[in-house]
C-alpha positions in Angstrom: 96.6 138.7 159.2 99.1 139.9 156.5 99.6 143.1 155.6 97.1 142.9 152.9 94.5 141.8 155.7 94.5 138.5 154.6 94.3 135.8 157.5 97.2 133.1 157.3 97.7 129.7 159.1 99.9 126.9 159.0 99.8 124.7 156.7 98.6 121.9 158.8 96.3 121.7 161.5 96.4 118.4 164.1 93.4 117.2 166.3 91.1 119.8 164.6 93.3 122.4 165.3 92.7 122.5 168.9 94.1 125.5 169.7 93.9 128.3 172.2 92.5 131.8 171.3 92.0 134.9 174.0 88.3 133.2 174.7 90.1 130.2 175.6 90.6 126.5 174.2 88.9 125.9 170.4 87.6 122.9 171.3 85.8 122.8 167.4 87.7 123.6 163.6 85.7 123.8 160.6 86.4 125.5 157.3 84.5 126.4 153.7 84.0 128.0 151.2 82.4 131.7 150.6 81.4 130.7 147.2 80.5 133.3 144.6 79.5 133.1 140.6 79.0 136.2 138.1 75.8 137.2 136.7 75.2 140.5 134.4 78.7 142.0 135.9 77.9 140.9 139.8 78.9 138.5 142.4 76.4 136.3 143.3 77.2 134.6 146.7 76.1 130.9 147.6 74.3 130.6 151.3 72.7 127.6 152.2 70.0 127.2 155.1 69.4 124.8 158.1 66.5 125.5 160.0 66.3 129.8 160.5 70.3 129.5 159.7 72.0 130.6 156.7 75.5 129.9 156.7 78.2 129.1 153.7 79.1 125.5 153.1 81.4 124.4 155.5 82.4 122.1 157.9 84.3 120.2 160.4 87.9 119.3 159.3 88.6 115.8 160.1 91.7 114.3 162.1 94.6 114.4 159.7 93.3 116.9 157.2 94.0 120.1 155.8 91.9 122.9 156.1 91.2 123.9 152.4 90.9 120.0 151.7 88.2 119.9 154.4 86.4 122.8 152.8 86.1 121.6 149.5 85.3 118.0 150.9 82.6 119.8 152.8 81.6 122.2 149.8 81.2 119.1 147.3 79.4 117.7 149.9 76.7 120.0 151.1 76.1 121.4 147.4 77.3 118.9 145.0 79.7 121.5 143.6 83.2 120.1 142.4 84.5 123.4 139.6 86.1 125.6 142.0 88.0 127.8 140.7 90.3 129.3 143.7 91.7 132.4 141.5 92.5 134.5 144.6 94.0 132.1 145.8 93.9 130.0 149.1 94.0 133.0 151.7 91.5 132.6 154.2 89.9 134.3 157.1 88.6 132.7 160.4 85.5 133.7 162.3 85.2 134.7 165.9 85.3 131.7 168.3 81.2 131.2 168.7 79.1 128.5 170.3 81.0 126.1 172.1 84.5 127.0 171.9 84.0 126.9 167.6 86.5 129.1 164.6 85.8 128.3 161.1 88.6 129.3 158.7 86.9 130.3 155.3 88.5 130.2 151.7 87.2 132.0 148.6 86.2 130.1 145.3 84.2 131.1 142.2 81.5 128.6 140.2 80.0 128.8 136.7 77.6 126.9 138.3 73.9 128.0 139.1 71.6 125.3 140.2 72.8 123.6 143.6 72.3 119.8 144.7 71.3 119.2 148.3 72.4 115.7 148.5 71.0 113.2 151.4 73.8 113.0 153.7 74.4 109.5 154.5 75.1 110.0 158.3 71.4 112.2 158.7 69.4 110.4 156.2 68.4 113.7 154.4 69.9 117.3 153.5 71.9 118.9 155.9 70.2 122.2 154.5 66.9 123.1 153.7 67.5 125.5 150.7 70.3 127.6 148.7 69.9 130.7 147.5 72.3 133.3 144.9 72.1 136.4 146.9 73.9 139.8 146.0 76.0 141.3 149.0 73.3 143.4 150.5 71.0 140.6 150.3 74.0 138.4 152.0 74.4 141.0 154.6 70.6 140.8 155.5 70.6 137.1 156.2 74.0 136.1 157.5 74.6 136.0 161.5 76.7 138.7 163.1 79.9 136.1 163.4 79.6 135.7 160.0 79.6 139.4 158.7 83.0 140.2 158.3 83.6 136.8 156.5 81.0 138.2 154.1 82.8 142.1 153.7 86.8 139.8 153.5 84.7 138.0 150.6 83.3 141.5 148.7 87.3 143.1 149.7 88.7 139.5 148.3 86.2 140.1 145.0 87.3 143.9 144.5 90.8 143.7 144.4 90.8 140.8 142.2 88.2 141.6 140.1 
């Protein structure tokens, strides 16, 4: 983390940046997007949900990619959305390693955009999530696992110090 309690990275990650944390080997790299839009003065924030699992857009980066490049493939992807507008820039934070041996590295973007597209996804035949929903923080909070709670307050920290 940087002083300001950003996360940081390098700039490229090989092999899905396989790399080795305290919990051992990350055998799995994703990255997306905590997506937010403004409505009546507050931040709306995008989750998506597969199955009982809310989540943010996001994904695994592929051989050869970049992390942020991976997270707005995955973001465009999952939601249809292509206006990002990165304007705290392209800081991100990672979750705890979780499941089998998985970090995600997650960027913040806002949208002007309201109503989401859950495309098919060519590889599954259908969505990969069953419904989106604009929720306000505490509403965020209330829905979004334990790994993904301090992703959620970095976003709301990210959103008032740029606001």
């Amino acid at each position: 983390m940087t002083s300001a309690g950003r996360a940081t990275r390098p700039a490229r990650c090989p092999d899905r940046c396989t790399l080795v944390s305290m919990r051992g080997p990350i055998k799995h790299r994703s990255a997306g997007i905590v997506i937010v839009r403004q409505q009546d003065g507050d931040w709306w924030f995008l989750l998506l949900r597969a199955y009982r699992n809310w989540d943010f857009p996001k994904g695994l980066i592929e051989p050869g990619e970049l992390p942020l490049a991976a997270a707005q493939r995955e973001a465009r992807e999952e939601t249809g959305l292509t206006d990002l507008d990165f304007r705290w820039g392209t800081d991100s934070i990672d979750t705890e390693q979780y499941g089998d041996h998985k970090v995600a590295s997650f960027y913040l973007a806002e949208t002007r955009q309201e109503w989401i597209v859950l495309p098919v996804s060519p590889e599954l035949g259908h969505p990969e999530h069953n419904e989106f929903r604009w929720t306000s923080y505490t509403q965020a909070k209330a829905l979004l696992p334990p790994r993904l709670q301090p992703v959620l307050r970095w976003g709301l920290n990210m959103l008032s110090a740029g606001a």
